[in-house]
N, CA, C and O atoms as CSV, one atom per row, in Angstrom:
chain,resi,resn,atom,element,x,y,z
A,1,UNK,N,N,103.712,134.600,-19.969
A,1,UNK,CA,C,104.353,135.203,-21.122
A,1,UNK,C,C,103.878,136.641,-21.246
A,1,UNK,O,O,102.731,136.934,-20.907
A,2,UNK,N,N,104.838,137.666,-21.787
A,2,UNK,CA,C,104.694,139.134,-21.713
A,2,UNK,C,C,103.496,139.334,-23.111
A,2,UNK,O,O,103.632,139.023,-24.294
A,3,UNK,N,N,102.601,139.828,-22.556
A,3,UNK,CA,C,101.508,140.649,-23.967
A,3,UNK,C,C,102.177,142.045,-24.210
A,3,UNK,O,O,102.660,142.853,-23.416
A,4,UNK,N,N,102.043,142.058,-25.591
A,4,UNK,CA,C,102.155,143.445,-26.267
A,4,UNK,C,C,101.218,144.153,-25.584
A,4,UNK,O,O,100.060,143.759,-25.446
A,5,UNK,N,N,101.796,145.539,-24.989
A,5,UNK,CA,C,100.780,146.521,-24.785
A,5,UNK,C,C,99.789,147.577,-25.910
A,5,UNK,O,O,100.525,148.408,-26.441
A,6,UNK,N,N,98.630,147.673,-26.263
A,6,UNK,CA,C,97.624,148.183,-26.957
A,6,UNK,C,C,98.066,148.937,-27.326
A,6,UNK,O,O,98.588,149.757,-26.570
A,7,UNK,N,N,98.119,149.127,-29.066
A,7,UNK,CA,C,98.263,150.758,-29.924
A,7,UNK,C,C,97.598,151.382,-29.494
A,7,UNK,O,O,96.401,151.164,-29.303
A,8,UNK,N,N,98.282,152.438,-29.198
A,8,UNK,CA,C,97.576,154.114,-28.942
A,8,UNK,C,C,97.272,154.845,-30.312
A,8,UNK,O,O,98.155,154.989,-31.158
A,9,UNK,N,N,96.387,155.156,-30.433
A,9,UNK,CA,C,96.355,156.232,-31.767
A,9,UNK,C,C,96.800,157.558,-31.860
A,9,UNK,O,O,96.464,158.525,-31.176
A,10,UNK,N,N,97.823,157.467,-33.054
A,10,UNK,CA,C,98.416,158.686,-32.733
A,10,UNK,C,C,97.518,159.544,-33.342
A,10,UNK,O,O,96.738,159.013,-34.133
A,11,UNK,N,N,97.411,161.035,-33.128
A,11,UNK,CA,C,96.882,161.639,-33.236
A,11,UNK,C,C,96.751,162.731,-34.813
A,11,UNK,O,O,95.956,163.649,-35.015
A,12,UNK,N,N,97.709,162.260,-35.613
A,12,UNK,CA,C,97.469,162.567,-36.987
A,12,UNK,C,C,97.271,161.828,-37.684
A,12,UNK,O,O,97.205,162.262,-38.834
A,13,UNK,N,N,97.047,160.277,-37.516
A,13,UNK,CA,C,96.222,159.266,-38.153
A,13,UNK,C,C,94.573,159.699,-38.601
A,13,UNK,O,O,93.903,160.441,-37.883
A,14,UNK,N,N,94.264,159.353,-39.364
A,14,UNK,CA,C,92.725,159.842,-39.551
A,14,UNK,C,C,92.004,158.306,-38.973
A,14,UNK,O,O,92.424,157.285,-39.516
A,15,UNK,N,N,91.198,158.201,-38.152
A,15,UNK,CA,C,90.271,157.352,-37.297
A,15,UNK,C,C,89.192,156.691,-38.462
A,15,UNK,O,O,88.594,157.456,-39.219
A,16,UNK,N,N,88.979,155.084,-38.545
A,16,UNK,CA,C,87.866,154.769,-39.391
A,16,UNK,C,C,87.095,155.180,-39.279
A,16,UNK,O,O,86.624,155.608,-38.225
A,17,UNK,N,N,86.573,155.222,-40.524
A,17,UNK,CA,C,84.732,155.715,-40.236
A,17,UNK,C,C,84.622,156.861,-40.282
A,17,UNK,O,O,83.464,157.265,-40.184
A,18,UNK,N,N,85.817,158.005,-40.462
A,18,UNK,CA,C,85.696,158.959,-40.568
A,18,UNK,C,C,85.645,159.688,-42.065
A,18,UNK,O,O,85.946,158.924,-42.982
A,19,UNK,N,N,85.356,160.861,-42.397
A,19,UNK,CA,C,85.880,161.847,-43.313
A,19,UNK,C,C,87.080,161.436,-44.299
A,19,UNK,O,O,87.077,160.924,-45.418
A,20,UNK,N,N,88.260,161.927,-43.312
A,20,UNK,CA,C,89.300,162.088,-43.619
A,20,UNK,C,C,89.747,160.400,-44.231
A,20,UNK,O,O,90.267,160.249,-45.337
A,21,UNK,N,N,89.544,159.643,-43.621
A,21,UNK,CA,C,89.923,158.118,-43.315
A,21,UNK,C,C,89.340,157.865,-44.631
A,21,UNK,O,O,90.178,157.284,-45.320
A,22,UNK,N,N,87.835,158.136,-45.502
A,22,UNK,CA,C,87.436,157.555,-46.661
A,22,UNK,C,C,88.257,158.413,-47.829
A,22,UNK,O,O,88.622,157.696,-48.760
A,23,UNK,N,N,88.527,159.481,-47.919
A,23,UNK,CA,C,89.555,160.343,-48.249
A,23,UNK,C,C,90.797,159.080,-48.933
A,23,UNK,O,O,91.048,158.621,-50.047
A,24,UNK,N,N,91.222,158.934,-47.799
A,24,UNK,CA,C,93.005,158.166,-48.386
A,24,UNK,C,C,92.351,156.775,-48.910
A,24,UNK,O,O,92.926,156.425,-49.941
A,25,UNK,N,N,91.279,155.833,-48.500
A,25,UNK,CA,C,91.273,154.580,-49.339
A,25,UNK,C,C,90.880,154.626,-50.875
A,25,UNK,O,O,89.707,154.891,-51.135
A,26,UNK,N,N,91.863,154.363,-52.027
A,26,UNK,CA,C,91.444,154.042,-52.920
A,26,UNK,C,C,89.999,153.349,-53.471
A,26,UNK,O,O,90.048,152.126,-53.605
A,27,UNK,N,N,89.167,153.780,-53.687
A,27,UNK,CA,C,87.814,153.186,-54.312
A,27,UNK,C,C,88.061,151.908,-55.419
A,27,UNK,O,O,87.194,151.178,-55.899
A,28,UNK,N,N,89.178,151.888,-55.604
A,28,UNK,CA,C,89.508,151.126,-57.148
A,28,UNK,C,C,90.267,150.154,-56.849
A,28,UNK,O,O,90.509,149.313,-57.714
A,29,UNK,N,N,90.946,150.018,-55.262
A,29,UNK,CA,C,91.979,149.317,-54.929
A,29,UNK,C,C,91.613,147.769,-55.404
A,29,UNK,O,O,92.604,147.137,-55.770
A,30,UNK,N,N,90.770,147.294,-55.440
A,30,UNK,CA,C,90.038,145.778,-55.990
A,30,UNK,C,C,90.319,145.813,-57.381
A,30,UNK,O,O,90.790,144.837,-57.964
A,31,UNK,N,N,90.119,146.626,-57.804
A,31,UNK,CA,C,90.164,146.494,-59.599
A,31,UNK,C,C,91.831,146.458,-59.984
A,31,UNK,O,O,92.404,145.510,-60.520
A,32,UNK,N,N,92.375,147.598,-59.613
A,32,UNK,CA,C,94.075,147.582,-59.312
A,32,UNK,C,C,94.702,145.947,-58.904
A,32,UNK,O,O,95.778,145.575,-59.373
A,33,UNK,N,N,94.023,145.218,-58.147
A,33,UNK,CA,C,95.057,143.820,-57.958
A,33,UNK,C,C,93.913,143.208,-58.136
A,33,UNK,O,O,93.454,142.391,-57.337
A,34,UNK,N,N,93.303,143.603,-59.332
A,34,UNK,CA,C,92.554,142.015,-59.889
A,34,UNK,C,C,93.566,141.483,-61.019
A,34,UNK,O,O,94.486,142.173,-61.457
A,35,UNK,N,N,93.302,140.256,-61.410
A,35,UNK,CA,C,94.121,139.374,-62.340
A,35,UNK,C,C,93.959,140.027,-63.516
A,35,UNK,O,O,95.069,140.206,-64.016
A,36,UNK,N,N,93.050,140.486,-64.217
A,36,UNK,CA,C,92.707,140.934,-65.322
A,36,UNK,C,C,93.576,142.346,-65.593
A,36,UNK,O,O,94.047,142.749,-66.656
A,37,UNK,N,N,93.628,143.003,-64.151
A,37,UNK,CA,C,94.418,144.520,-64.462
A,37,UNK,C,C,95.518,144.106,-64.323
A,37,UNK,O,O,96.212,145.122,-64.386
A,38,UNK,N,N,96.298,143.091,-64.140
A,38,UNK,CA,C,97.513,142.917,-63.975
A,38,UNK,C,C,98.154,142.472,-65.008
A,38,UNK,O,O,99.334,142.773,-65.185
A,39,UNK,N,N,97.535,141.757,-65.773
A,39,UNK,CA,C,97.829,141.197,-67.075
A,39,UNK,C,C,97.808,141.938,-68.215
A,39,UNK,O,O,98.492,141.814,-69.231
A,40,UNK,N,N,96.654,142.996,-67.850
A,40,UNK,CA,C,96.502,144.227,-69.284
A,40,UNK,C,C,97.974,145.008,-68.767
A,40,UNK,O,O,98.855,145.243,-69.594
A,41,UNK,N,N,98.075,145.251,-67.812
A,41,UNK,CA,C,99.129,146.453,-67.635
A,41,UNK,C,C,100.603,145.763,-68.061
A,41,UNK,O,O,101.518,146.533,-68.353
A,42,UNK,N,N,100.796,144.537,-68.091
A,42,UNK,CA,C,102.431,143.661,-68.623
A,42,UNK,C,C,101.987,143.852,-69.757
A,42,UNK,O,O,102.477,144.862,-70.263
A,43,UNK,N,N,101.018,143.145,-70.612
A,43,UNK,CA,C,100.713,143.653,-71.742
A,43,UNK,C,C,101.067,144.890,-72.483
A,43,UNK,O,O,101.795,145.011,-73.468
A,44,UNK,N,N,100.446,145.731,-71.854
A,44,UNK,CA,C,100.947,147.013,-72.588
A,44,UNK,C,C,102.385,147.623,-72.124
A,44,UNK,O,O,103.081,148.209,-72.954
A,45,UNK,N,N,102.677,147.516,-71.194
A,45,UNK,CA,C,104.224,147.895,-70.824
A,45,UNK,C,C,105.033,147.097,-71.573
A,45,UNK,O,O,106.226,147.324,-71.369
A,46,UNK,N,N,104.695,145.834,-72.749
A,46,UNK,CA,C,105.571,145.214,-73.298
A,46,UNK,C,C,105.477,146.052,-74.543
A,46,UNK,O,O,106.543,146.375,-75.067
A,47,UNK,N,N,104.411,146.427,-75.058
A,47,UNK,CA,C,104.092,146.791,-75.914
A,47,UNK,C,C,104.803,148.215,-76.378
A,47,UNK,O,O,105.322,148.525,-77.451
A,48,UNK,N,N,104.580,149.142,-74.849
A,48,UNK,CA,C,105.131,150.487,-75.003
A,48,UNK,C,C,105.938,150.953,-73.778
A,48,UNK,O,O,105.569,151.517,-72.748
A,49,UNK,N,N,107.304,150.495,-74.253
A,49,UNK,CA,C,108.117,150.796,-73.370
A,49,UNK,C,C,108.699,151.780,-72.730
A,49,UNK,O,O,109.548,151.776,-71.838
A,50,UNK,N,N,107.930,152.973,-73.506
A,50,UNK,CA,C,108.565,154.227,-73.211
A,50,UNK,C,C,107.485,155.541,-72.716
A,50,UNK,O,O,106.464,155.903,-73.301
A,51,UNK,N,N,107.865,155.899,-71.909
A,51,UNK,CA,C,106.516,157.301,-71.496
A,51,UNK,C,C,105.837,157.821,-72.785
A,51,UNK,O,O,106.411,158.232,-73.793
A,52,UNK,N,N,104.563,157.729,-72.574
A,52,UNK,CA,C,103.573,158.675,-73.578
A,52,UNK,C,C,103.465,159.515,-73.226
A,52,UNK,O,O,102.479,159.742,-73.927
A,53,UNK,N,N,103.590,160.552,-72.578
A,53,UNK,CA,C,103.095,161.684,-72.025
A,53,UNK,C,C,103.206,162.864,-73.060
A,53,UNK,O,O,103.900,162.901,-74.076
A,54,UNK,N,N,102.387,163.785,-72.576
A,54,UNK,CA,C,103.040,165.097,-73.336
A,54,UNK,C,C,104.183,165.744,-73.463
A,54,UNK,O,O,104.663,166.513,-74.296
A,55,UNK,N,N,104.585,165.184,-72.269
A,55,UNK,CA,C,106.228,166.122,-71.992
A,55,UNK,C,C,107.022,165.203,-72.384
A,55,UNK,O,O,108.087,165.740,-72.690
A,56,UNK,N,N,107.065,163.995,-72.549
A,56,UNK,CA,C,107.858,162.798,-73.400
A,56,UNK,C,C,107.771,163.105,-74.647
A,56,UNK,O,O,108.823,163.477,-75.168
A,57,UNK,N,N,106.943,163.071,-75.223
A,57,UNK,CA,C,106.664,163.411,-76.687
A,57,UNK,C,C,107.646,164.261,-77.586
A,57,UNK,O,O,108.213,164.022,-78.652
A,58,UNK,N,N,107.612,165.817,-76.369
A,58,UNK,CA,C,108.389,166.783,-77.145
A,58,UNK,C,C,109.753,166.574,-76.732
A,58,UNK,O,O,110.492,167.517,-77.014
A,59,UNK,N,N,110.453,165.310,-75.969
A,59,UNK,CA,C,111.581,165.540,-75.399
A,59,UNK,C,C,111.816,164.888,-76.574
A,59,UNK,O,O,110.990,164.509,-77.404
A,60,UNK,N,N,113.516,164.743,-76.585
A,60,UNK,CA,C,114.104,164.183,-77.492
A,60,UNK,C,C,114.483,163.174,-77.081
A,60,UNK,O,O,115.189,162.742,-77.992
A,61,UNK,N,N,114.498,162.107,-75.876
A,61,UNK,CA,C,114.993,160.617,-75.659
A,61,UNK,C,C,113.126,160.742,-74.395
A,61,UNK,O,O,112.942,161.666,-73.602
A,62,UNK,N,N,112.448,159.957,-74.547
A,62,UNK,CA,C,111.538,159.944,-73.802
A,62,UNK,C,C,111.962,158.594,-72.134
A,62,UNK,O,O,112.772,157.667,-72.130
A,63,UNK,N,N,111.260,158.946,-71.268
A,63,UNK,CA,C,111.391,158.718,-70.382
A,63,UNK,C,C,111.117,156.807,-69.761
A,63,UNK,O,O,109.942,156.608,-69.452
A,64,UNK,N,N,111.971,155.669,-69.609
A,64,UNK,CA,C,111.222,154.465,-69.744
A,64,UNK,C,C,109.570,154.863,-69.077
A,64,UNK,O,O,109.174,155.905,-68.556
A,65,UNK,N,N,108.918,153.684,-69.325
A,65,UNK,CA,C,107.458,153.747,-68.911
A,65,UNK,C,C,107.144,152.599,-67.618
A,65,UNK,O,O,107.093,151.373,-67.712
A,66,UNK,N,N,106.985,153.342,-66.565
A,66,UNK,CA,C,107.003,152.307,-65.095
A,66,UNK,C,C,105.423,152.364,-64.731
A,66,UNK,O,O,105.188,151.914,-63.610
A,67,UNK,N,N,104.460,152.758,-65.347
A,67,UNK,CA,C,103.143,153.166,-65.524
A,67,UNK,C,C,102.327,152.620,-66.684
A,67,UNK,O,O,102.497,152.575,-67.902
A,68,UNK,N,N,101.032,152.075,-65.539
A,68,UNK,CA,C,99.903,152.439,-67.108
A,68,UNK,C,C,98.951,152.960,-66.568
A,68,UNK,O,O,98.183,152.354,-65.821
A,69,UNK,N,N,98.865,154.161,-66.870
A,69,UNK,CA,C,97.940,155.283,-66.447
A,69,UNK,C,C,96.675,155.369,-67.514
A,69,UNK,O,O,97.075,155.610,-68.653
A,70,UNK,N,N,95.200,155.224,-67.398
A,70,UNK,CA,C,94.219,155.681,-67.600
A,70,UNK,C,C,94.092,157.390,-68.055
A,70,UNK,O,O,94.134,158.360,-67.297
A,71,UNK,N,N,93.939,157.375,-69.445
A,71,UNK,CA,C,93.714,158.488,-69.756
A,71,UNK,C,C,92.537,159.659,-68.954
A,71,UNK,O,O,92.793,160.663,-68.289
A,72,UNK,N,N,91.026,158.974,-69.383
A,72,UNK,CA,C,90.108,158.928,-68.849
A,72,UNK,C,C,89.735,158.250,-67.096
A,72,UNK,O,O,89.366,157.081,-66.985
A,73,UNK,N,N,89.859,158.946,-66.141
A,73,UNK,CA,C,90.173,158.273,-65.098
A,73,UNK,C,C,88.862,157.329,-65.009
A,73,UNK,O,O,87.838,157.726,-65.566
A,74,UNK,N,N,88.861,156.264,-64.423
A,74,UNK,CA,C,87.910,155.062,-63.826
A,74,UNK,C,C,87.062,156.231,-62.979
A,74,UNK,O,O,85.968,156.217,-63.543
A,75,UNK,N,N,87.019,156.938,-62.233
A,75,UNK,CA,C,85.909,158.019,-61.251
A,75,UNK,C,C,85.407,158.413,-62.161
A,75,UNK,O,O,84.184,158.310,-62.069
A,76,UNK,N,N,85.827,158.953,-63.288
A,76,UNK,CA,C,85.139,159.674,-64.275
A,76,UNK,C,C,84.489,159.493,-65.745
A,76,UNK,O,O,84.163,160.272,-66.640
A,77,UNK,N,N,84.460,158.250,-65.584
A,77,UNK,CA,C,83.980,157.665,-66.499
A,77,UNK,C,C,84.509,156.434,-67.261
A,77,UNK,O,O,83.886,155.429,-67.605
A,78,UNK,N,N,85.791,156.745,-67.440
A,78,UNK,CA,C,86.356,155.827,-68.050
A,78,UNK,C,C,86.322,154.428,-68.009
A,78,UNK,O,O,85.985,153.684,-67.087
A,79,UNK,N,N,86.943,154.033,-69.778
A,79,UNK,CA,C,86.716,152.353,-68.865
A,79,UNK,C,C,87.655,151.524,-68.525
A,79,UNK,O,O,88.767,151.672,-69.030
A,80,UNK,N,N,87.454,150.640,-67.746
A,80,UNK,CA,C,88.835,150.097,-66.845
A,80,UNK,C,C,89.834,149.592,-67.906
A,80,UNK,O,O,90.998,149.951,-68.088
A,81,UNK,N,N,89.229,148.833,-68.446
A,81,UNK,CA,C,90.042,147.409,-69.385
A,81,UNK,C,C,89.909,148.114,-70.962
A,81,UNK,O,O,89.994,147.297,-71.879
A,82,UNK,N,N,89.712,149.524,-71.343
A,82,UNK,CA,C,89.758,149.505,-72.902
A,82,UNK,C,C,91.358,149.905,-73.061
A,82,UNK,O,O,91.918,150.863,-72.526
A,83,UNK,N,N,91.937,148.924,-73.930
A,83,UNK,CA,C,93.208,149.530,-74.166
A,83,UNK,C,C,93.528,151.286,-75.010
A,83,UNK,O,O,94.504,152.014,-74.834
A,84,UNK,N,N,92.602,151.469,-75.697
A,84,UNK,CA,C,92.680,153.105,-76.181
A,84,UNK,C,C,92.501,154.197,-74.697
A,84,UNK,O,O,92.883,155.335,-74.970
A,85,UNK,N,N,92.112,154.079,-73.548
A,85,UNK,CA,C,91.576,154.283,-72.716
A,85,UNK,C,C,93.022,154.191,-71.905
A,85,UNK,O,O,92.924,154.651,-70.768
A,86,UNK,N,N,94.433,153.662,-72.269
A,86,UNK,CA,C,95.398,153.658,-71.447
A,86,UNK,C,C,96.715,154.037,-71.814
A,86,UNK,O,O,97.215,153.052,-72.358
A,87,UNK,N,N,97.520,154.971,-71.785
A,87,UNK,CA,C,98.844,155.536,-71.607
A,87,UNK,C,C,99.905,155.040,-70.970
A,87,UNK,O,O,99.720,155.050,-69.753
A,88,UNK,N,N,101.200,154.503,-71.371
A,88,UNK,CA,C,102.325,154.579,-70.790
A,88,UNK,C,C,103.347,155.347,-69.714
A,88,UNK,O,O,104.456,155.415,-70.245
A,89,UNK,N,N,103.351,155.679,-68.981
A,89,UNK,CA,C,104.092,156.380,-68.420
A,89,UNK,C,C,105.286,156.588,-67.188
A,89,UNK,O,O,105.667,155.687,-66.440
A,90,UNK,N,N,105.647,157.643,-67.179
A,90,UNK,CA,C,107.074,157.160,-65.942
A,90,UNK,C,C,106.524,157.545,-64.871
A,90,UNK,O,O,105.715,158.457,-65.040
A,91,UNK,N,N,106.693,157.103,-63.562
A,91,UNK,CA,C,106.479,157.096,-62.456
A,91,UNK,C,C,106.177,159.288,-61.929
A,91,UNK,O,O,105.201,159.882,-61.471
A,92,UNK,N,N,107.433,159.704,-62.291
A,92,UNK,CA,C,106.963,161.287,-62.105
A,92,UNK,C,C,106.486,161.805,-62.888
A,92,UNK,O,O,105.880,162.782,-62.447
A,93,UNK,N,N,106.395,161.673,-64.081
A,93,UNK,CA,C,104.873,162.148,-64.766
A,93,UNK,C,C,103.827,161.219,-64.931
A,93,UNK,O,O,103.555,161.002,-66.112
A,94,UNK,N,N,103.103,160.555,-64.025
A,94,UNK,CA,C,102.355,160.067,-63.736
A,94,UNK,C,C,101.565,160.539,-62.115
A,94,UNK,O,O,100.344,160.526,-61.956
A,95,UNK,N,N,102.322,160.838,-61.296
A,95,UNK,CA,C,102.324,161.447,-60.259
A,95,UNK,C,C,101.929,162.384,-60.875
A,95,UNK,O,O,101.165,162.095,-61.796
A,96,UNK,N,N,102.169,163.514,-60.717
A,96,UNK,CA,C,102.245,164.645,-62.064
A,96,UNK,C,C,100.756,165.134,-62.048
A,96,UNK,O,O,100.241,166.081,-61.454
A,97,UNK,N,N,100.088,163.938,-63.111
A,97,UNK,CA,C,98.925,164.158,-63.685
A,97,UNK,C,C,97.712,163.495,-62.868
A,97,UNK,O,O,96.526,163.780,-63.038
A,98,UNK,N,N,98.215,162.568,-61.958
A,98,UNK,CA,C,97.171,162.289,-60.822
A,98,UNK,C,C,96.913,163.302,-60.049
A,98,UNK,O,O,95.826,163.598,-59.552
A,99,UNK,N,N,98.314,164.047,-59.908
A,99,UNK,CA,C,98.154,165.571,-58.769
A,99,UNK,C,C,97.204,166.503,-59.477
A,99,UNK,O,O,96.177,167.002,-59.017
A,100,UNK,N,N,97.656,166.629,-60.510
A,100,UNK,CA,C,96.458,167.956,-61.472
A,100,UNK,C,C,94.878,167.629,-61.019
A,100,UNK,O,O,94.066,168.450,-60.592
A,101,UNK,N,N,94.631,165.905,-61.279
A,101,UNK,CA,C,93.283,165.783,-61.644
A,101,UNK,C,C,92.915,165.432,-60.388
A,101,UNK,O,O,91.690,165.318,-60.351
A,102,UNK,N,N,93.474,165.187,-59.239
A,102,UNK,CA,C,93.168,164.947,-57.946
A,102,UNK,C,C,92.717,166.307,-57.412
A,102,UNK,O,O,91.894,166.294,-56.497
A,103,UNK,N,N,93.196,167.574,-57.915
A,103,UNK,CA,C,93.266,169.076,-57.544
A,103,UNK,C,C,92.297,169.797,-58.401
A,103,UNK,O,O,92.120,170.980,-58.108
A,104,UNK,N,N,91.593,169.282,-59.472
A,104,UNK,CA,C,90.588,169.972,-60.276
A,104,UNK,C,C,91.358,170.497,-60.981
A,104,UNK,O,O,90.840,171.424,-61.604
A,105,UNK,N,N,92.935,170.258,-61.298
A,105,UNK,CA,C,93.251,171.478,-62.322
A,105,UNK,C,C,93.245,170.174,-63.879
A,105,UNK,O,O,93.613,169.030,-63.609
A,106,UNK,N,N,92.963,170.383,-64.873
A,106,UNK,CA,C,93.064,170.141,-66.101
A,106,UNK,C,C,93.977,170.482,-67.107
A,106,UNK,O,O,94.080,169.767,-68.104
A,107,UNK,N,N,94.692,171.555,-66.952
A,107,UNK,CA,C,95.728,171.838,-67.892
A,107,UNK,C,C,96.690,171.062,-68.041
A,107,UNK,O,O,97.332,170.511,-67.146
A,108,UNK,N,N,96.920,170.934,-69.815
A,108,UNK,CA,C,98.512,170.636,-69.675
A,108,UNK,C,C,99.525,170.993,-69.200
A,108,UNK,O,O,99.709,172.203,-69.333
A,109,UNK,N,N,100.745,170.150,-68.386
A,109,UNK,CA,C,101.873,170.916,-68.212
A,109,UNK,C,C,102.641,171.746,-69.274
A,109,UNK,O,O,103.644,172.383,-68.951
């Protein structure tokens, strides 16, 4: 019977064990699909169906909420499971504000 021939690594993959490679794995990915975060986040998406954000706020029909984003990020202190500690939000402003705080920038949009 024919064997698959061996992945080659392509060459813009980042290699385990490396730099770059601890870079892209989430640190939190365990806490994200534990039972407990899964249940707070239906919870509150029942609760608040609609984007919290800043830029929701001042709109005049706000955006549904496909997010529950951590005000206070989990790296930085925050705490995982306090519900004051968590925001509603839509998928591109949520992106959004992971990009700011992933980049050191802090400002509001």
């Amino acid at each position: 019977m024919p064997t698959r021939p061996e992945r080659k690594p392509r060459p813009w993959e980042p290699q385990p064990n490396t730099e770059a490679h601890a870079r892209r794995v989430n640190p939190n990915a365990a806490f994200y699909n534990s039972p407990a975060w899964r249940r707070l986040r239906v919870a509150y998406l029942r609760i608040h169906p609609l984007c919290e954000c800043e830029v929701c706020a001042k709109a005049d029909v706000p955006m549904p909420a496909e997010m529950v984003d951590h005000i206070t990020p989990i790296n930085q202190g925050g705490d995982p499971l306090d519900w004051s500690n968590l925001q509603a939000m839509s998928n591109k402003h949520h992106n959004q504000k992971s990009a700011r705080e992933s980049h050191g920038i802090f400002q509001k949009p």
